[in-house]
mmCIF file of the C-alpha atoms, coordinates in Angstrom:
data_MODEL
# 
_entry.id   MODEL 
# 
loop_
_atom_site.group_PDB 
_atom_site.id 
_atom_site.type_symbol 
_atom_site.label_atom_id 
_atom_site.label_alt_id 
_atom_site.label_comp_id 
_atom_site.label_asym_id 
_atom_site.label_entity_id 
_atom_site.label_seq_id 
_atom_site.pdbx_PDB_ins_code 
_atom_site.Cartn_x 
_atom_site.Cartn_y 
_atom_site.Cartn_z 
_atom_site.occupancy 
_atom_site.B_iso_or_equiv 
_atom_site.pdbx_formal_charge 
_atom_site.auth_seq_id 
_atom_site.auth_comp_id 
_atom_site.auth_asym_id 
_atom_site.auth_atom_id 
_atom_site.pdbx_PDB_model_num 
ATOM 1  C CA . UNK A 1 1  ? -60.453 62.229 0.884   1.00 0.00 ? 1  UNK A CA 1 
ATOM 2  C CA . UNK A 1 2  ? -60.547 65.370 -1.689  1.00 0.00 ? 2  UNK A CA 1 
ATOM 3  C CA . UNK A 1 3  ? -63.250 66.457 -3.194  1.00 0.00 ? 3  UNK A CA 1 
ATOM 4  C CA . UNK A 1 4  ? -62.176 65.054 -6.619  1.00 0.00 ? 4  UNK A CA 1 
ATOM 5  C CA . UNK A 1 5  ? -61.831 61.506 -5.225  1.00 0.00 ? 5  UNK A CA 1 
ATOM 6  C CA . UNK A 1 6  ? -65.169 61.575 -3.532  1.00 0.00 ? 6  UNK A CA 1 
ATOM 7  C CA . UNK A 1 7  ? -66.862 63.184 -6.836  1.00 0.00 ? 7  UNK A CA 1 
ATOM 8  C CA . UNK A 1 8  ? -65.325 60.168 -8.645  1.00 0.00 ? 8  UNK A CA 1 
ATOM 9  C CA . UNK A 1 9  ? -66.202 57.269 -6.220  1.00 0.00 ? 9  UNK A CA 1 
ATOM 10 C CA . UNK A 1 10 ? -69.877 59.308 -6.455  1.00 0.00 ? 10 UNK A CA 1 
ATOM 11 C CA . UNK A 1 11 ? -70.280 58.705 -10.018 1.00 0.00 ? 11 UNK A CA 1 
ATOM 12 C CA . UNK A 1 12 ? -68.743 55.256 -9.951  1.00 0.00 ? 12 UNK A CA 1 
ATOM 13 C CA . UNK A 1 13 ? -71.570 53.932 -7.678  1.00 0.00 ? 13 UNK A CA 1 
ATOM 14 C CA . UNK A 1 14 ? -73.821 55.741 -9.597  1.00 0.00 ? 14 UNK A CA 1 
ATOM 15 C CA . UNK A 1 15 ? -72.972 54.405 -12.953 1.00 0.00 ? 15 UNK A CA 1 
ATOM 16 C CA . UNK A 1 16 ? -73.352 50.623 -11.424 1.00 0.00 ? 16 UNK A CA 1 
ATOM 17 C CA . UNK A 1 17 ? -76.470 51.290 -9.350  1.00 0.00 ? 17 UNK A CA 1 
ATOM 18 C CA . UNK A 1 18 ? -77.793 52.389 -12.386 1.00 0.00 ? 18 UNK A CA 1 
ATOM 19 C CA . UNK A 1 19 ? -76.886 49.749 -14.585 1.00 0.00 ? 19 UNK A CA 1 
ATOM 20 C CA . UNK A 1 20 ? -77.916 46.967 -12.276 1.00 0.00 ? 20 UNK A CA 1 
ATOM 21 C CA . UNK A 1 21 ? -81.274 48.612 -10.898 1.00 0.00 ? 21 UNK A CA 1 
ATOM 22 C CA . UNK A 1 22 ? -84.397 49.662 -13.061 1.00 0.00 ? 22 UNK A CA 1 
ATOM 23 C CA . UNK A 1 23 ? -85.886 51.399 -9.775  1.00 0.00 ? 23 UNK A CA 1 
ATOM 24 C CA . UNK A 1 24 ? -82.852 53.767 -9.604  1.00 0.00 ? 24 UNK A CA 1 
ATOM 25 C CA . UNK A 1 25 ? -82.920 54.434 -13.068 1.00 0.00 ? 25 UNK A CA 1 
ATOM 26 C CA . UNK A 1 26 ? -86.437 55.523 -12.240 1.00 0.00 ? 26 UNK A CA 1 
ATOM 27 C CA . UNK A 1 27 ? -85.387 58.845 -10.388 1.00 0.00 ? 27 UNK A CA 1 
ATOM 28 C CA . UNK A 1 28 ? -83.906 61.825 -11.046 1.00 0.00 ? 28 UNK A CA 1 
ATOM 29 C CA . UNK A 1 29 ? -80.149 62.665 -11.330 1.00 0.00 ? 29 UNK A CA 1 
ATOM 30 C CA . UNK A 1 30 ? -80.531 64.319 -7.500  1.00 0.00 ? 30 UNK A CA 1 
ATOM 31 C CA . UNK A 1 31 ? -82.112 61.759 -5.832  1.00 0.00 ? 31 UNK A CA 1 
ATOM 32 C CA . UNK A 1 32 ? -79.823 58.962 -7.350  1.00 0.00 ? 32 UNK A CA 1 
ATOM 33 C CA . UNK A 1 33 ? -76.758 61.397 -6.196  1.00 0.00 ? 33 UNK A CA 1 
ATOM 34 C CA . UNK A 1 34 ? -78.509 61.859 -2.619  1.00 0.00 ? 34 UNK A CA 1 
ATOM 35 C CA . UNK A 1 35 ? -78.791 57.829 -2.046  1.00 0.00 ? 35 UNK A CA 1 
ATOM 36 C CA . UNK A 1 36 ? -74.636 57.311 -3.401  1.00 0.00 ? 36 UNK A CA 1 
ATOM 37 C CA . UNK A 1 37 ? -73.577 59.765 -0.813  1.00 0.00 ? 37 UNK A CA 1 
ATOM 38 C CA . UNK A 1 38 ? -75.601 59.013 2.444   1.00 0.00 ? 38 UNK A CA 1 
ATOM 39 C CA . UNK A 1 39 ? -74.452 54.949 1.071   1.00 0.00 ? 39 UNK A CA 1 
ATOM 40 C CA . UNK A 1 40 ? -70.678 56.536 1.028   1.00 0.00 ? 40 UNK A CA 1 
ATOM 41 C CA . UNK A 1 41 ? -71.010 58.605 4.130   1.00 0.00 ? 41 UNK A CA 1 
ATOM 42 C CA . UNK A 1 42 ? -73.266 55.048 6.090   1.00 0.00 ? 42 UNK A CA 1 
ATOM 43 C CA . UNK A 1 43 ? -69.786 52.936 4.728   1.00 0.00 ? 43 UNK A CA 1 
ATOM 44 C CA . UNK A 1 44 ? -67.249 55.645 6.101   1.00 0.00 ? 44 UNK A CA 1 
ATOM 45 C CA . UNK A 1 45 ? -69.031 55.754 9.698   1.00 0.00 ? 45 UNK A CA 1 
ATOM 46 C CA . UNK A 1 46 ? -68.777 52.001 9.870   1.00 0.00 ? 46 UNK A CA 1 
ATOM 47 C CA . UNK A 1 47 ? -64.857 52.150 8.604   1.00 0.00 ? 47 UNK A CA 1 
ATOM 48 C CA . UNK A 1 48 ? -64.423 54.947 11.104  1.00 0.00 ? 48 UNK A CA 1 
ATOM 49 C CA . UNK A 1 49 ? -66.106 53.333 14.022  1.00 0.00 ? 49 UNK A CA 1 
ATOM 50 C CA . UNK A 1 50 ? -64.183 49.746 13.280  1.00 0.00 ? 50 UNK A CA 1 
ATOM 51 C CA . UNK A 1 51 ? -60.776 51.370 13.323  1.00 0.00 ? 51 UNK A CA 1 
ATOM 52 C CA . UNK A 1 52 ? -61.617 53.279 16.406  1.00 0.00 ? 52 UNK A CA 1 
ATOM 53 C CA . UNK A 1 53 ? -62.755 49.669 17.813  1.00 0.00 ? 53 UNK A CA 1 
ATOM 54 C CA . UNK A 1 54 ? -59.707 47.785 16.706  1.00 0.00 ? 54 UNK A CA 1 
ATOM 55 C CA . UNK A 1 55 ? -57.426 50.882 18.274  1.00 0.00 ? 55 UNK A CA 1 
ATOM 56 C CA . UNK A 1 56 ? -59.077 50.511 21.386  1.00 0.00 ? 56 UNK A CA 1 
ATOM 57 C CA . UNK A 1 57 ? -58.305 46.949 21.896  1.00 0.00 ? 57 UNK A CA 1 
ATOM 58 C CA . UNK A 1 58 ? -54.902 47.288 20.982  1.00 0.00 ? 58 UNK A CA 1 
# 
């Protein structure tokens, strides 16, 4: 993924976890930017680990 698409999906999340959540709107831009990426990077892993799992059954 390029560094444009990640920035986007970033500030996507952000906009919506924002919207929906008075506690995020609470913090800072950096600490809302630091819980969208280790949420993007925890969702990758997973994708990463259940392709590797369905290739390995194959």
């Amino acid at each position: 993924m390029s560094d444009h698409q990640t920035s986007g999906m970033i500030n996507s999340m952000l906009g919506r976890l924002y919207l929906k959540n008075e506690v995020f709107q609470s913090l800072d831009l950096e600490a809302q930017q630091s819980i969208v990426q280790d949420i993007l990077e925890e969702s990758y892993n997973l994708e990463e680990i259940k392709s590797d799992n369905e290739v390995e059954e194959d």
